[in-house]
C-alpha positions, 0 to 999 in steps of 0.5 A, spaced: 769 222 103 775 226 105 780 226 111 778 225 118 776 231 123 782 234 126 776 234 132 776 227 131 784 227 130 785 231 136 781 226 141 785 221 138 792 225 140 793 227 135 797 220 131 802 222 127 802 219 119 803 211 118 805 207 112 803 199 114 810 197 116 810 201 122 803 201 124 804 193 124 810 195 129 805 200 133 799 196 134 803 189 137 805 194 142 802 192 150 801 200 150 800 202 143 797 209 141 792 210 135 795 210 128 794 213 122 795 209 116 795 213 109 793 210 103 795 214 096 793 211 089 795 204 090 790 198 089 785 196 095 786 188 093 794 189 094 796 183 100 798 188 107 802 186 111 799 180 117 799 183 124 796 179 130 790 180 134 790 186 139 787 185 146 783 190 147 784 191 154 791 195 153 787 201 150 786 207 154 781 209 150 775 207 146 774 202 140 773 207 135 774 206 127 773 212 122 775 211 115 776 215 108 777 213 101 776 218 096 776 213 089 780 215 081 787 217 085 784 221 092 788 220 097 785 215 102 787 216 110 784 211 116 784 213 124 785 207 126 784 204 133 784 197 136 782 194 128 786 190 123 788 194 118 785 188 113 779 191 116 776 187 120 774 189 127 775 184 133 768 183 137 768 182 144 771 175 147 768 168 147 769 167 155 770 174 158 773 176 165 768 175 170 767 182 173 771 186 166 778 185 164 780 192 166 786 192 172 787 194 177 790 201 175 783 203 172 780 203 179 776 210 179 781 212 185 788 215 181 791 217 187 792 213 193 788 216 199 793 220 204 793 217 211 792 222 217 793 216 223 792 221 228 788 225 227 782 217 225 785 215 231 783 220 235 777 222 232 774 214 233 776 214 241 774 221 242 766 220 240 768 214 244 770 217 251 764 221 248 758 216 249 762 214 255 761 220 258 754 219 256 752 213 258 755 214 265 750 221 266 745 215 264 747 211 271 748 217 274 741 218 274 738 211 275 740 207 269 742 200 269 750 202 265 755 196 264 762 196 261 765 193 254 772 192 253 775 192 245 781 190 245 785 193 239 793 192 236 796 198 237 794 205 236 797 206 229 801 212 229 805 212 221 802 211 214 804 204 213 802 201 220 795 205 218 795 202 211 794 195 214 791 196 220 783 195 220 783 198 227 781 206 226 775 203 221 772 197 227 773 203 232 768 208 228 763 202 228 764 201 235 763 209 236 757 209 231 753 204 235 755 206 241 751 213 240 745 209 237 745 205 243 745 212 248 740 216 243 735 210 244 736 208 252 734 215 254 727 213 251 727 206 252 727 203 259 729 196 256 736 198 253 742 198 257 747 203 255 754 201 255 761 204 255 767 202 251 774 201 254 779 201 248 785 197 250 792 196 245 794 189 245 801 190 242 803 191 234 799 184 231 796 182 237 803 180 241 801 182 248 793 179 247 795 173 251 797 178 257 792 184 256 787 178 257 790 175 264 790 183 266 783 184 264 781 178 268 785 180 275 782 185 275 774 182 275 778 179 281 781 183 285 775 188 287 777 195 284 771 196 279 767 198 285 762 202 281 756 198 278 758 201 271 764 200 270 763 191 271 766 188 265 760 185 262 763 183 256 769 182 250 769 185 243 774 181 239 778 180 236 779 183 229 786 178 227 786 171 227 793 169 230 796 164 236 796 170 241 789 171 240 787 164 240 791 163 247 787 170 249 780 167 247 782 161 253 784 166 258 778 168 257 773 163 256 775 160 262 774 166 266 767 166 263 768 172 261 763 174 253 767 174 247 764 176 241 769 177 234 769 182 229 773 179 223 777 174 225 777 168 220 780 162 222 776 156 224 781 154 229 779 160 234 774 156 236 776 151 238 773 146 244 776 149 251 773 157 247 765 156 249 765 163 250 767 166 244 762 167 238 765 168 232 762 173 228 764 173 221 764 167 216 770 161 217 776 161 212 773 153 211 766 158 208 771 163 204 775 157 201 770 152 199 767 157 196 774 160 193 776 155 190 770 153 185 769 161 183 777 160 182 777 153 178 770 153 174 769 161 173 773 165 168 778 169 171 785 168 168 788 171 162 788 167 156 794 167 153 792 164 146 790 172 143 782 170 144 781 175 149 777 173 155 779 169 161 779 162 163 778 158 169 784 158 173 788 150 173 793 151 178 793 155 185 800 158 187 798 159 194 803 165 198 803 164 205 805 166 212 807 160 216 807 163 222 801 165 221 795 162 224 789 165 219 795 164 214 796 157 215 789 156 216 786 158 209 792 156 206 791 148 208 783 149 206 783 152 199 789 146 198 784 141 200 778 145 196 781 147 190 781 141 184 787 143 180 793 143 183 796 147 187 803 149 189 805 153 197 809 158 197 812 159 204 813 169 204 815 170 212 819 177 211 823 176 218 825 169 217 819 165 221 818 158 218 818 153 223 811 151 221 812 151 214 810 145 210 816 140 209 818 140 201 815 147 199 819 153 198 822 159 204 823 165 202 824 171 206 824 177 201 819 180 196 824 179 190 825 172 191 818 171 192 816 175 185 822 171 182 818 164 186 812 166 183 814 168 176 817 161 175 811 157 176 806 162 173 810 161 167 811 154 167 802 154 168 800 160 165 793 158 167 794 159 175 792 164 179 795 167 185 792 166 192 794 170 197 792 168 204 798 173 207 798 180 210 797 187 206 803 188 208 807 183 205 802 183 200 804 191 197 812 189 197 810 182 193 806 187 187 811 193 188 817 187 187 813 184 182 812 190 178 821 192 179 823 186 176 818 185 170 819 178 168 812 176 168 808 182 168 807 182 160 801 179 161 796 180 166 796 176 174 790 174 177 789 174 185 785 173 189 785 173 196 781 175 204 778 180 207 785 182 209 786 186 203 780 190 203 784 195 207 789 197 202 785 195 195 781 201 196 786 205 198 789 206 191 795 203 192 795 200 185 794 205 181 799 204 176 799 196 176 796 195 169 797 188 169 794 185 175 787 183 175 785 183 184 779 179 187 778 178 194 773 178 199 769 182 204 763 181 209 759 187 206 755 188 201 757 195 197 753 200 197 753 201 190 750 194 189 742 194 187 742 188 191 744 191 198 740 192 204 736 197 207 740 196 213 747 196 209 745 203 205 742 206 212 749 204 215 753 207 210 750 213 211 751 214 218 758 212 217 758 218 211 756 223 215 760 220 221 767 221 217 765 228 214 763 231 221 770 228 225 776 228 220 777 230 214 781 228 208 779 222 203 776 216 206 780 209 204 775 205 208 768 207 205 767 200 201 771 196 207 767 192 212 771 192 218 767 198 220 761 194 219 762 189 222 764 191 229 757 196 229 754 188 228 758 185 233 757 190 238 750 190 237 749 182 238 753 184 245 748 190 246 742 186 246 745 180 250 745 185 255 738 188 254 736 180 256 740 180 262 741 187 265 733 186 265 735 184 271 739 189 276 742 183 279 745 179 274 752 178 272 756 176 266 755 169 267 747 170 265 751 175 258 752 167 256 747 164 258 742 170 253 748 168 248 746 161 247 739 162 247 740 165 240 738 172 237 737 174 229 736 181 227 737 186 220 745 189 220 750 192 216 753 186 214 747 183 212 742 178 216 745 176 223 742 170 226 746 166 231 742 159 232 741 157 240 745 152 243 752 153 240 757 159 240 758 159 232 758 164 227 752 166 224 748 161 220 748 164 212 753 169 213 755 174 208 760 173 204 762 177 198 768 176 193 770 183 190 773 185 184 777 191 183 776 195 177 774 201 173 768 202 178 771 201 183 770 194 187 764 191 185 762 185 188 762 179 182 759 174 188 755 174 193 754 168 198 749 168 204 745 172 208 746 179 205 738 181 205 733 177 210 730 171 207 736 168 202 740 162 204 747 159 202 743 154 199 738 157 195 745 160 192 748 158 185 755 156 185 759 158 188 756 160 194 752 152 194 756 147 193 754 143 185 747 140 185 745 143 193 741 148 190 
């Protein structure tokens, strides 16, 4: 039958000749390379050496098996990749991994994307100022033209705070449905046109509390003299934190329209918050529905050479004590979780003094990978969820990856929409031993299942990123975007309903608010219920999964198309036996 092709062989990379004592050794290796075994004039029924199953998934090639015997003497050779060499080809895993059991490191982006902080930053505000000037021009000439204030953390200036920072994508959302806005009131009598006053709050909200009293003093204080230039509303904000917290009752108790973008903790609106109308789904939503996808679907590596994946038993839960969405969803996904649960306390510049009595405190990477490790080697079937900041999490996986102790087998994780900012960046390229889930308040465009509106909104996004800068886009698949285009729209036609009157004031913007409205958006279907401030019932919520296509969504919970309900939904959007 004769010797394999050299085309066949070159494909391969070109394996060197192996006897079966040293293809054993090569096929237990993590990484190995195809091996060439040769068989000379010796009998077929001969015992070969034992060698244990391989996991298909450390191949960087396909499964592929060609073999040649050449019978009375012939030389017989066999390429073999991924096979036993009795012959017998492992088939596919009895529990496969929910989205693939390929890492991180196959994502289609190799490379991280090269960060130009500056030249975003300009280029959101820039079309703001833009719009601006537009919507004055449209009251110059008798529209009604109010303002909106977006209160953002600081202006990024450095790849690293760039990285971890949603501002520059929530302020091209803003942009985007600021000129849609413009383009339609030149038509449309019943549109108000609004201009955006972008406003820095500190490095992680720290000056929130202040720049919010400032805000107020100034609708005080009689210097807005022109119509357009009143404060009819607030966009904000996208962290949840103590500072943003205690900005929101400076606000409420002025009564001044709050409404989020991608804060999550339940504990931003709380009762002396009426004003504020939370935008995204509450980390009460995201952690019930994490805590059955973590413990009853098929994530985590199994350790007994089957293959596949099982349900995670245990979570080691990282958090960031001082941190007001990091405390929140800790405590949620604790309370929600069935299996146990292990808190482990991450705050870079030593902040504990909120930290749970009895769990461990460390404040470096490597202590934290060390902290990890020990307790997923003494429950393998764990998985990592991470309910702290990107930033701390790119120091935790780059410290895990330097020390190496625990990586020889795969590390499931699963976190928040926090991350989305750096999951897709590339960041992980050569982390081949971490499997990532984590979630995001859009749909990707990529998804059959994907709205109109989100496809539309994509585009219009596309097309506004090529046009203003240039180099590769880290944020297409992230949601921050999208959903400060929603928020904004759901503040814009507040102001359609009052502003109908010339004569109405912000108090009449709560009013409108209250009384509900529903519409078709970027995010999904958006529809806020009369009578409460509270985030939009049936909220989209997507789990992702960071593979070789990229993040593809492996859940999908709520309104992500008009007319589907959490409740209609299978497990675990639905809670077991209310669907």
């Amino acid at each position: 039958m004769g010797r394999p092709s050299d085309t066949l062989l070159a494909e391969l990379g070109g394996p060197a000749e192996s006897n079966l004592t040293q293809a054993g050794l090569q096929l237990t290796q993590k990484d190995g390379r195809p091996v060439l075994v040769t068989f000379r004039d010796e009998p077929l029924t001969r015992h070969g050496l034992p060698i244990p199953q391989v996991n298909p998934k450390t191949f960087s090639t396909s499964w592929q098996t060609t073999t040649s015997l050449v019978t009375g003497g012939a030389v017989a050779c066999a390429a073999v990749l991924g096979v036993w060499v009795a012959g017998v080809v492992q088939g596919p895993p009895a529990h496969p991994c929910v989205g693939g059991d390929d890492s991180v490191a196959a994502s289609a982006r190799a490379e991280p994307v090269e960060v130009r902080p500056k030249e975003w930053y300009d280029a959101a505000t820039g079309a703001i100022r833009k719009e601006n000037k537009r919507a004055e021009a449209l009251a110059a000439a008798g529209s009604t033209v109010r303002t909106v204030v977006a209160f953002e953390s600081n202006r990024p200036t450095t790849e690293i705070n760039t990285r971890f920072d949603g501002s520059i994508p929530e302020l091209r959302g803003i942009a985007l449905w600021q000129r849609r806005l413009n383009d339609e009131a030149i038509s449309d009598d019943t549109r108000v046109p609004l201009r955006v006053e972008v406003r820095s709050t500190g490095a992680e909200f720290r000056d929130a509390e202040q720049e919010a009293r400032k805000l107020v003093a100034e609708q005080n204080d009689g210097s807005r003299r022109k119509p357009y230039e009143q404060v009819i509303g607030v966009l904000g904000y996208s962290q949840s934190r103590d500072e943003t917290r205690a900005a929101l009752k400076v606000l409420s108790a002025a009564g001044i329209p709050t409404v989020g973008t991608t804060a999550t903790a339940d504990e931003m609106l709380d009762g002396d918050n009426q004003s504020y109308w939370p935008f995204a789904p509450a980390n009460s939503t995201e952690s019930r529905i994490g805590a059955d996808f973590a413990s009853k679907f098929d994530i985590v590596e199994r350790r007994n050479g089957e293959g596949g994946c099982t349900p995670a038993e245990q979570a080691v839960i990282v958090q960031s004590p001082a941190d007001l969405y990091s405390r929140s969803l800790t405590g949620k996904f604790s309370h929600d979780f069935p299996g146990s649960s292990q808190v482990i306390n991450f705050a870079q510049n030593g902040d504990f003094r909120r930290a749970p009595a009895g769990t461990p405190r460390v404040s470096s990477a490597h202590d934290l990978a060390e902290t990890v490790c020990r307790a997923l080697k003494t429950q393998p079937n764990s998985v990592v969820v991470w309910s702290a900041r990107a930033r701390d999490f790119i120091a935790f996986i780059n410290a895990l990856n330097a020390q190496g102790t625990c990586i020889e087998d795969d590390i499931t994780v699963l976190g928040g929409n926090e991350l989305t900012m750096v999951a897709q960046t590339g960041s992980f390229s050569d982390k081949r031993w971490l499997r990532l889930y984590y979630s995001s308040h859009r749909m990707p465009v990529t998804d059959k299942r994907a709205s109109e509106k989100t496809r539309e909104f994509v585009e219009v996004y596309d097309r506004f990123v090529r046009d203003t800068t240039h180099g590769a886009d880290p944020w297409r698949e992230d949601g921050h975007a999208a959903v400060a285009y929603d928020a904004f729209h759901v503040l814009s036609r507040a102001a359609d309903v009052t502003y109908r009157d010339k004569h109405a004031d912000r108090r009449s913007m709560l009013t409108a608010l209250t009384s509900g409205m529903s519409f078709d958006g970027a995010t999904g279907y958006v529809s806020y219920q009369a009578g409460a401030n509270a985030a939009p019932a049936d909220k989209t919520l997507v789990l992702l999964r960071q593979g070789a296509k990229g993040a593809v969504s492996v859940v999908a919970c709520g309104a992500y198309r008009q007319g589907l309900t959490t409740q209609g939904q299978a497990p675990p959007c639905a809670a077991e036996g209310k669907h």
